[in-house]
C-alpha atoms as one frame of an Amber mdcrd trajectory, in Angstrom:
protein
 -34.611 -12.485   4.858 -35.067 -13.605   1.232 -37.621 -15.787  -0.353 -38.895
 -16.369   3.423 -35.083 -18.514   4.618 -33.131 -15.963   7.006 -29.800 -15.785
   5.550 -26.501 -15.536   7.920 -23.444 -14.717   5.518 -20.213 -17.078   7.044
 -17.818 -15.347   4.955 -17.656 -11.167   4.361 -15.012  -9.410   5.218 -13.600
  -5.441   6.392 -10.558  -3.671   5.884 -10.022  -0.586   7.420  -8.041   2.172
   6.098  -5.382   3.942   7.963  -8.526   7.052   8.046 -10.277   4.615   9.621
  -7.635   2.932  12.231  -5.951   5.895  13.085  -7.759   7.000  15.984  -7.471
   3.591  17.397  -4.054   3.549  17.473  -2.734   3.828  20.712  -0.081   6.472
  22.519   2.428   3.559  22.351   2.238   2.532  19.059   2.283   6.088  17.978
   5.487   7.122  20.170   7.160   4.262  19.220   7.086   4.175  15.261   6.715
   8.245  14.945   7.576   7.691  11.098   4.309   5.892  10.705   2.490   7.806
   8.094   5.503   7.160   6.203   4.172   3.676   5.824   0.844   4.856   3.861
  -0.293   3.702   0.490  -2.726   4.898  -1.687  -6.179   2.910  -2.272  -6.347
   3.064  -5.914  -8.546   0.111  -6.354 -11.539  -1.041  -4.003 -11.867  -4.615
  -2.520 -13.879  -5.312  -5.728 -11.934  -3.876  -8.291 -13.585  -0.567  -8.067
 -11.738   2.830  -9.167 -11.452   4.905  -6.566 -10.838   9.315  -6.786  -8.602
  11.096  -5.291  -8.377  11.953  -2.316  -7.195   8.979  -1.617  -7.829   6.661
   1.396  -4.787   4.875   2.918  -3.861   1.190   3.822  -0.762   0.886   6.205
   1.565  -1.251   4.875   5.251  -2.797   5.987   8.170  -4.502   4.433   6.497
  -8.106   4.336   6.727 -11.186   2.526   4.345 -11.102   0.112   4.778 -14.627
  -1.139   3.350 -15.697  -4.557   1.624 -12.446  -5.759   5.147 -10.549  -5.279
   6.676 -11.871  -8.069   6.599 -11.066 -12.071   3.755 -12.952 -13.222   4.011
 -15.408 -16.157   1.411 -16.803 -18.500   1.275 -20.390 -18.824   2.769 -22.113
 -21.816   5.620 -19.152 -22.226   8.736 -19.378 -21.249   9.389 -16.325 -19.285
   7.663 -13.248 -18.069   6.723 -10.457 -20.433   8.330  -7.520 -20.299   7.106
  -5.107 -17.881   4.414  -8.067 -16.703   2.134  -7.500 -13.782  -0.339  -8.933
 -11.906  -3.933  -7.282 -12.630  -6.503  -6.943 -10.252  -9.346 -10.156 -10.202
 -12.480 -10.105 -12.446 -15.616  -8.596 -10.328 -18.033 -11.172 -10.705 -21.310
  -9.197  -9.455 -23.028  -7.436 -11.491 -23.100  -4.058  -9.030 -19.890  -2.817
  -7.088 -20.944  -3.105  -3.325 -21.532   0.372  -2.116 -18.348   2.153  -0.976
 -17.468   2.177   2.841 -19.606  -0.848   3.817 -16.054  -2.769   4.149 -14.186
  -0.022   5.553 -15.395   2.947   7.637 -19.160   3.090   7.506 -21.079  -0.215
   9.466 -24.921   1.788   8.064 -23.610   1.374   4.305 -22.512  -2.103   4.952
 -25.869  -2.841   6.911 -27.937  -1.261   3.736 -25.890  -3.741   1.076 -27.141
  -6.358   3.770 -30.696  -5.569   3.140 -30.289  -5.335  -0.677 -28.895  -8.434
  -0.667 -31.743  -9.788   1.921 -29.004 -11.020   4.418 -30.080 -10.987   8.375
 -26.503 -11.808   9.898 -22.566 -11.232   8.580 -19.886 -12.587  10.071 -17.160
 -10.299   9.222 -13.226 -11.855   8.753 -10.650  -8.514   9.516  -8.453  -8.636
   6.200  -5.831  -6.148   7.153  -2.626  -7.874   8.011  -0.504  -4.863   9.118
   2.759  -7.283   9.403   4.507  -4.813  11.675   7.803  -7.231  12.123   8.310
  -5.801  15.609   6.145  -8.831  17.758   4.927  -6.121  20.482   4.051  -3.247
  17.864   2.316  -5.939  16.077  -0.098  -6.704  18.987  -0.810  -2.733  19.112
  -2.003  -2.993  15.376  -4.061  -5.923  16.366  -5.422  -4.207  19.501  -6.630
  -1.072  17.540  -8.337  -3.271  14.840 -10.189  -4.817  17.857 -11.737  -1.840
  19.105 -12.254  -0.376  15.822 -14.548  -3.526  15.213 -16.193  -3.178  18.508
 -17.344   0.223  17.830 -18.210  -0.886  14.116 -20.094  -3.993  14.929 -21.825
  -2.569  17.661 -23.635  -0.180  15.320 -26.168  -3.164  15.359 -24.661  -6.288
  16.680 -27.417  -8.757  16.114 -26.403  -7.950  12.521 -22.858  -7.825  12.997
 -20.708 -10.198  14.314 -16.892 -11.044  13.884 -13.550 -12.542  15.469 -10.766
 -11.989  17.398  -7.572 -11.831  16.007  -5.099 -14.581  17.436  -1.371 -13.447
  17.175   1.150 -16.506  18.104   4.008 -14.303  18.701   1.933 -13.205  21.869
  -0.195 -16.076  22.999  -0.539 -13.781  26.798  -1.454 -10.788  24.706  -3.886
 -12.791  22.849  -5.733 -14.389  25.435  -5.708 -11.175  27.063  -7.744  -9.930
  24.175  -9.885 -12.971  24.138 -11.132 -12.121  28.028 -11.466  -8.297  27.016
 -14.171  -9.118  24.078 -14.947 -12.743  24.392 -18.630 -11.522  25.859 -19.251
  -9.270  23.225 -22.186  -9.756  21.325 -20.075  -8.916  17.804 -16.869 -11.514
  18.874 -18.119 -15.073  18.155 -14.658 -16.983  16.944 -11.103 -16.286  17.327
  -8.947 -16.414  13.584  -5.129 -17.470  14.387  -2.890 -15.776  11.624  -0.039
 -17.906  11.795   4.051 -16.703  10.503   4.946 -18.564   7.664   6.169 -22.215
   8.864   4.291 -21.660  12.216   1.960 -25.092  12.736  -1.059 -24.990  13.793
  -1.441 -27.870  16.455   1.734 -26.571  17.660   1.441 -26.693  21.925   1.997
 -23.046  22.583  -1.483 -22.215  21.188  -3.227 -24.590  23.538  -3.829 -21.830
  25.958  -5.575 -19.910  23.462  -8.035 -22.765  22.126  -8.573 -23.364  25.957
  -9.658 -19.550  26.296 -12.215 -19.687  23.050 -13.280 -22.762  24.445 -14.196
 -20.655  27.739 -15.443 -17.858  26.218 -17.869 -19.962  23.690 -15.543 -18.922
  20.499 -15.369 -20.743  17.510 -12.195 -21.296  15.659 -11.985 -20.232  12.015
  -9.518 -20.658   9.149  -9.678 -17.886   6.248  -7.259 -18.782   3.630  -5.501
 -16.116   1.865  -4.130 -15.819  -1.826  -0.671 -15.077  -0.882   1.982 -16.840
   1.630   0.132 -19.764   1.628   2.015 -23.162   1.969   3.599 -24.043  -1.389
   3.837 -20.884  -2.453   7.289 -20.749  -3.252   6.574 -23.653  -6.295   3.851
 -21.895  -8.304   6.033 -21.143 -11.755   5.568 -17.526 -11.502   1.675 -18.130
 -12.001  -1.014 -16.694 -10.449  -3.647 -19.004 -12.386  -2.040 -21.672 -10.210
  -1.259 -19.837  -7.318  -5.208 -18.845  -7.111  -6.843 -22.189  -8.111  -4.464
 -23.718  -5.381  -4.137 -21.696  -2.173  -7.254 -21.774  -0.956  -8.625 -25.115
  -0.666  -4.808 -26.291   0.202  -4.378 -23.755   2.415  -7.871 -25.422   4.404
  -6.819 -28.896   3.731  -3.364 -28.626   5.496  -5.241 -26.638   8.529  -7.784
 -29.415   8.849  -5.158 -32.083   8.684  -2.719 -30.282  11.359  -6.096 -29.206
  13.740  -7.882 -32.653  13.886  -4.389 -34.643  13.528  -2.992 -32.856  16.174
  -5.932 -33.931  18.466  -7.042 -30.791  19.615 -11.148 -31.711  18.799 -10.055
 -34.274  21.394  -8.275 -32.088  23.917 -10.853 -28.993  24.038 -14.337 -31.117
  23.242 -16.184 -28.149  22.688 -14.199 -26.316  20.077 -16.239 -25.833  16.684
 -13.705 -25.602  13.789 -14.583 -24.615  10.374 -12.851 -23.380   6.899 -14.221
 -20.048   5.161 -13.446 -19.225   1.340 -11.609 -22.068   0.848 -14.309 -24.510
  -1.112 -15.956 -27.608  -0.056 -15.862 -30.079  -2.831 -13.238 -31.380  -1.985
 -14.209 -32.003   2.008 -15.509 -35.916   1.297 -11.970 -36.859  -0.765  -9.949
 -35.028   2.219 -11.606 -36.964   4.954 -11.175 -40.561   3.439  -7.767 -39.832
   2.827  -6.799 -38.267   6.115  -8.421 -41.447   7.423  -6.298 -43.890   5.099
  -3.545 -41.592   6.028  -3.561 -41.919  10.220  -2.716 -45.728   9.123  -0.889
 -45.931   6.340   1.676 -43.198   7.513   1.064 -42.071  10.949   2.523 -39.084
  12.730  -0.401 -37.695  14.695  -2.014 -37.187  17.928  -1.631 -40.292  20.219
  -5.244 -38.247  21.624  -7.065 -39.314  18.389  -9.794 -42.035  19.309 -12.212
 -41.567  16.134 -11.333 -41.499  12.529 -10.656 -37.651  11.378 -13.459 -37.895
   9.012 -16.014 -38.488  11.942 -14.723 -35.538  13.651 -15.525 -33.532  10.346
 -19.003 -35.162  10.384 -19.884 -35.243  14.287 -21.311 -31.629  14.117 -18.586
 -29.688  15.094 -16.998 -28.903  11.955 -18.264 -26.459   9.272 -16.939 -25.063
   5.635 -18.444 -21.961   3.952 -19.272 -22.454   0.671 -17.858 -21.460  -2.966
 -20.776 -20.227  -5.246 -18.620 -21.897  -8.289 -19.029 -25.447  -7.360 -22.994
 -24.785  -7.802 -25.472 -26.964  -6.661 -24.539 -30.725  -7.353 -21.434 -30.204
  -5.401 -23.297 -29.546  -2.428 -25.104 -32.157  -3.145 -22.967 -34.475  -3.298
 -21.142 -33.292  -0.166 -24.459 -33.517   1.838 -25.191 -36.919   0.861 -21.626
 -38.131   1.932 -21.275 -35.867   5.101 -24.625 -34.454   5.715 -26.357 -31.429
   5.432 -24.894 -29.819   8.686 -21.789 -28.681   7.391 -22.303 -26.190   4.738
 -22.355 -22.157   5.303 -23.492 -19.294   2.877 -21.012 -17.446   2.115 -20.524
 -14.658   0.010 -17.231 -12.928   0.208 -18.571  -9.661   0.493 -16.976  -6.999
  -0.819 -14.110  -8.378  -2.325 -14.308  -9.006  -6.264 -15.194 -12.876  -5.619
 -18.980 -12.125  -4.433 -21.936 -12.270  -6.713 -23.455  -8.898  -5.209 -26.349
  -8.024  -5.238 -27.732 -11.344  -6.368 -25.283 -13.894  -3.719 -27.996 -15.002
  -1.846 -30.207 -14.912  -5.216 -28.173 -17.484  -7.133 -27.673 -19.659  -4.094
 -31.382 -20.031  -3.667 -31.750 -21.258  -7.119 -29.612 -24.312  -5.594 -33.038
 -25.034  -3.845 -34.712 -27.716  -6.398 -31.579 -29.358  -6.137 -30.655 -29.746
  -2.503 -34.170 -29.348  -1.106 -35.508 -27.159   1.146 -34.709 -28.784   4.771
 -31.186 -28.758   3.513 -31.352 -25.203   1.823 -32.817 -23.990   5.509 -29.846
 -25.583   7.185 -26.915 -23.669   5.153 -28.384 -20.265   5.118 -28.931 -20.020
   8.560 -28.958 -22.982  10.828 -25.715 -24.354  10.360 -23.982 -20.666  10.554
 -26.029 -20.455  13.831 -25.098 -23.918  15.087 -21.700 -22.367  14.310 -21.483
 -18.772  15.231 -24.323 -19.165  17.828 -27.592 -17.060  17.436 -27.210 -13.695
  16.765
């Protein structure tokens, strides 16, 4: 609790290190790739841009595309890459590294950054895409990070809560997983991590909005920096490649989600886009509206404009802290104040720790203190559910 609002962070995030996974791995996996520790790289630099000491913790890590941020970065306004160019890690924009292990192997450490920070809830997004390219090895990965964050969640699960982690390649395997933990106290959303090219209101995934819709889940979409669409026309620039992958990342899955009908088909999905912005929410629902008529090509289900099922209270966004106060102003008075989530992107480089929740708070004389109340905690809650 800070400044007497109860805070419930919609956007933190864990990645466990091979240390950390490895004894969730099971006999199959393990008997199956036996040159897996082959596949171990050093973590040099922490989520936030922190140095790290040898010894050195591991990430696993396959051959995978790794779209924009694989390539030699140039500087805008040259012609060409420098010589020997490479991408350098973001700018941490905190003022104090999050303590280490809180977004890997230790749930206390994480939960005592909480109370520095005066959060009550996190929702915790799994970064580590393994990207085994064998489809049935892949689900093992994903089975293992599942009851790694079981046992890490469950340290206090009032506290901690996260998702399940929806793998299209095995939609039976993935609602499989969604009956195991879908009545855990810690599970309370399913993320889909889609191949590249693989659509989101494609048919083959009904059966797994039909099983978060059983099991209470909500549906999230976490955009990533890398592999994005349009990634393959960014100029060699990460400048670009960063400004744009989030927020188009979220504006394609809205479009394809509520286009595709599905709000319509499973009427008691809750859908909503973490670290991804929200400025740009009231432009992207007029024009998905003038869009349905002017060029068609969605859902014959639809039977409400797409912006009112982003404003009917079943749709959410986590907020940037860079688009500051007037911005969620101005996207409360156009779509209400129901929508918006703290965020904070704990404990990547992004998040303002230890002050996140400080600096949002100062948005207070600006928004108002009904609509302050909602985004720390009541629309996360209407959300996540009550933790």
């Amino acid at each position: 609790m800070r400044n007497g609002y109860k805070v419930f962070d919609a956007d933190t995030h864990i990645r466990p290190s091979a240390e950390s996974l490895r004894p969730y791995l099971s006999e199959k996996l393990l008997s199956t790739i036996p040159d897996l520790e082959d596949h171990r790289v050093e973590i040099h630099t922490g989520d936030a841009g922190e140095k790290r000491e040898a010894p050195y913790r591991h990430w696993y890590r396959f051959n995978r595309s790794a779209g924009w941020s694989s390539s030699t970065p140039r500087i805008l306004g040259e012609a060409a890459p420098r010589d020997g160019a490479k991408r350098h890690f973001q700018t941490f924009m905190g003022s104090t590294f999050p303590t280490e292990g809180g977004g890997d192997f230790s749930p206390e450490v994480r939960l005592a950054d909480m109370d520095t920070e005066g959060v009550d809830a996190h929702f915790i997004v799994h970064a580590s895409n393994i990207g085994y390219p064998d489809p049935e090895m892949d689900m093992e990965f994903i089975y293992a990070q599942h009851r790694f964050l079981n046992d890490f969640c469950e340290t206090d699960s009032s506290r901690l809560k996260s998702c399940i982690i929806i793998n299209p390649m095995s939609i039976e395997g993935s609602v499989n997983e969604i009956k195991r933990w879908g009545k855990t106290d810690w599970a309370v959303a399913v993320q889909p991590k889609l191949p590249l090219d693989y659509p989101l209101d494609h048919p083959d995934l009904h059966p797994i909005w039909a099983a978060a819709q059983e099991h209470g889940l909500s549906v999230i979409h976490h955009s990533l920096a890398m592999g994005y669409p349009g990634y393959r026309d960014l100029w060699e620039n990460p400048f670009l490649g960063r400004c744009a992958s989030h927020p188009w990342a979220a504006m394609r899955a809205i479009a394809s989600f509520f286009g595709g009908g599905l709000m319509e088909r499973f009427p008691e999905l809750r859908y909503a886009v973490l670290e991804s912005g929200f400025g740009w929410l009231p432009f992207w629902a007029r024009r998905m509206d003038d869009q349905v008529t002017y060029v068609g090509h969605v859902s014959e289900d639809l039977t409400k404009k797409i912006s009112d099922y982003l404003t009917g209270g079943r749709f959410f966004a986590a907020i940037e802290q860079h688009e500051g106060a007037d911005m969620a102003k101005i996207c409360n008075d156009l779509m209400g104040d129901h929508i918006l989530m703290f965020g904070s992107d704990y404990p990547h480089a992004e998040s303002r720790f230890p002050e996140s929740v400080d600096q949002v708070l100062a948005w207070e004389d600006t928004i108002g203190k009904e609509a302050m109340q909602k985004l720390l905690w009541d629309n996360p809650v209407n959300f996540f559910g009550k933790p």
